[in-house]
Phi, psi and omega in degrees: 000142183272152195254191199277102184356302185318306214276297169325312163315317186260357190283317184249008169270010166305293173314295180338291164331312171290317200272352176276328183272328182302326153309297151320318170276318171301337214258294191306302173337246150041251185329316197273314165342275187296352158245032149247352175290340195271139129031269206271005157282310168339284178309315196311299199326264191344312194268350179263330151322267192330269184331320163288327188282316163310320208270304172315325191269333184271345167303274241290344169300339176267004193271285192305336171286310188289326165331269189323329179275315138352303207298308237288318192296294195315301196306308194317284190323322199293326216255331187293312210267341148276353154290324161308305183299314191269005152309284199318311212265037179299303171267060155218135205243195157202158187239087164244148187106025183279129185308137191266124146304120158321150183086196158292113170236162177253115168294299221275346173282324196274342188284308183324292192291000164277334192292313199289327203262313183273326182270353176057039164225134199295119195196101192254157203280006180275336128007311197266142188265326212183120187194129183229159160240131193276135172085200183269115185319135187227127141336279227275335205214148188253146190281186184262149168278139156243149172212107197252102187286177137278332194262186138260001181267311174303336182291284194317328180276343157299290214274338179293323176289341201301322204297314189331303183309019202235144192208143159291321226277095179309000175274341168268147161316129137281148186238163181213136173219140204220153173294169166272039205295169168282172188303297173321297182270006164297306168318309173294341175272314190285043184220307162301335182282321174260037186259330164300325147307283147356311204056044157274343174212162183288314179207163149211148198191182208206122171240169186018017190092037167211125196295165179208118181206141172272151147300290194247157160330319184253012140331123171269173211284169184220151180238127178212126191247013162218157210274357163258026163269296187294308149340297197307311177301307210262032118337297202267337154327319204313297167300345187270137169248117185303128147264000000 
């Protein structure tokens, strides 16, 4: 069946129509071809690129500066609030591995009488602010002392006496006395002790609740009481082993 004059009529002024976009579109094609080829389109680009990337590239570079100036505050502060905290704990040592009396015991009678008998410092129980054993009775294990002194003279002369305790003989209990450090900087010593295992530094220790660490022996000590203080030192370390 054939179709009608009309329908022939509009069929091809379609095609036309198509063919006319099509033309248009080849021409635009073209057209763009040849002014991304030019030169001084080329340049227009390039210099209009290069600017956005310069303006982009320096936020991000203001991003990273205020980053960075943020973290130095938060560590600054993080460090200010564990100075306070290992304040508190000044006059406080621990003790572990002090033998548990049976029974029922008074912690504050067996510490007097070990600091007197063993550290050879005179140590009565109105002294003590405060001494407790941390956690639940174990059989197997004597649990840790905290001890919280009054005096801070008396502490210092307890933690001075501390060596008394270091015996060859394996048949005695080691006993250990210690700062009372805070979480942070209990963390910050044990990461010096083991760059000192390691041999990456010469020594580390902890006086009055503040780390202490030599690079070399003959180094003068250097004090860093957060662990990205001790990052900092053994950083630029990494390859090095103290002999």
């Amino acid at each position: 069946m054939s179709s009608s004059p009309s329908t022939r009529s509009k069929n091809k002024g379609k095609t036309d129509s198509v063919s006319k976009d099509n033309a248009s579109n080849g021409d635009f094609t073209s057209s763009l071809v040849t002014a991304l080829t030019d030169d001084r389109v080329i340049e227009a680009l390039q210099n209009a690129f290069s600017g956005i990337v310069e303006k982009m590239s320096q936020e991000i570079l203001n991003l990273k500066q205020t980053i960075d100036a943020k973290e130095q505050q938060i560590q600054s502060l993080t460090e200010q609030l564990d100075d306070i905290k290992q304040q508190e704990k000044r006059n406080t040592i621990r003790i572990d591995g002090l033998p548990e009396v049976q029974g029922e015991e008074n912690v504050a009678e067996t510490v007097s009488k070990f600091v007197s008998e063993k550290l050879d410092v005179p140590l009565m129980n109105w002294e003590l602010e405060s001494v407790f054993r941390v956690g639940k009775k174990n059989q197997s294990r004597n649990r840790r002392v905290i001890v919280r002194l009054l005096s801070h003279d008396k502490k210092k002369a307890i933690m001075k006496n501390k060596k008394k305790l270091h015996t060859k003989d394996k048949h005695v209990p080691a006993v250990y006395v210690n700062d009372d450090l805070t979480e942070q900087r209990g963390l910050t010593f044990k990461t010096a002790r083991q760059a000192v295992k390691d041999k990456r530094i010469s020594s580390a220790w902890v006086f009055d609740g503040k780390v202490y660490i030599k690079v070399k022996e003959t180094d003068d000590p250097v004090q860093v009481n957060s662990l990205s203080g001790v990052n900092a030192i053994l950083s630029p370390l990494n390859p090095i082993m103290i002999q």
